[in-house]
C-alpha positions in Angstrom: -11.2 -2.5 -23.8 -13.0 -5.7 -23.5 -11.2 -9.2 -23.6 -13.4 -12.0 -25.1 -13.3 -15.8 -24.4 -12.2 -17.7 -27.6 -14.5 -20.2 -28.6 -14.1 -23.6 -28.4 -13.0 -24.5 -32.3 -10.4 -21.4 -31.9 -9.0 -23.4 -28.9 -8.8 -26.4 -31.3 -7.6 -24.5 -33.8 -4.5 -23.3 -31.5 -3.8 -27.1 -31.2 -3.5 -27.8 -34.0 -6.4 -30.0 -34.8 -8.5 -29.4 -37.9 -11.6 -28.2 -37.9 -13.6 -31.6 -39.3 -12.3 -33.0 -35.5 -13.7 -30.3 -34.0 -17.4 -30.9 -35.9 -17.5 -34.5 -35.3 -16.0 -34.3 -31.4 -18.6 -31.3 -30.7 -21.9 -34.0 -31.7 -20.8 -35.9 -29.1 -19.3 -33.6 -26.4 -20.6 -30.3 -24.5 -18.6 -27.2 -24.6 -17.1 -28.1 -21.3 -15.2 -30.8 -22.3 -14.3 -29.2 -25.2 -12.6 -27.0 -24.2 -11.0 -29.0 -21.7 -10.1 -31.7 -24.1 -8.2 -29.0 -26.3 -6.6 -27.8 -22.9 -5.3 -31.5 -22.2 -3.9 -31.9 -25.9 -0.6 -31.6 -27.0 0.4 -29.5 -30.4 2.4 -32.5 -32.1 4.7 -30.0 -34.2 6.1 -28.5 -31.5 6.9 -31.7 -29.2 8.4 -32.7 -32.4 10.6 -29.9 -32.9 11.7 -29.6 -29.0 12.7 -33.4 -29.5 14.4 -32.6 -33.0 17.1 -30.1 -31.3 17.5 -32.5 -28.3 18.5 -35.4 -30.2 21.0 -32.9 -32.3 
């Protein structure tokens, strides 16, 4: 069984960015930081939600 990497627009796409972003970030950035820009984001609907059921 072989694992493969996801790309960098699947890593985007886990965060929850769309996929215009990704195109318009990508002209301007190498896959490196890419990938370690989607890796130092934060996925706003579930910070929202955590803070949601705190503030219950």
């Amino acid at each position: 069984m072989r694992i493969r990497k996801i790309t960098s627009m699947e890593a985007w796409r886990l965060m929850g960015f769309d996929d215009e972003d990704y195109l318009k970030a990508s002209k301007v950035c190498c896959e490196t930081s890419l990938y370690h820009q989607a890796g130092n984001s934060i996925v706003v609907s579930v910070i929202y939600n955590i803070l949601k059921e705190l503030f219950k």
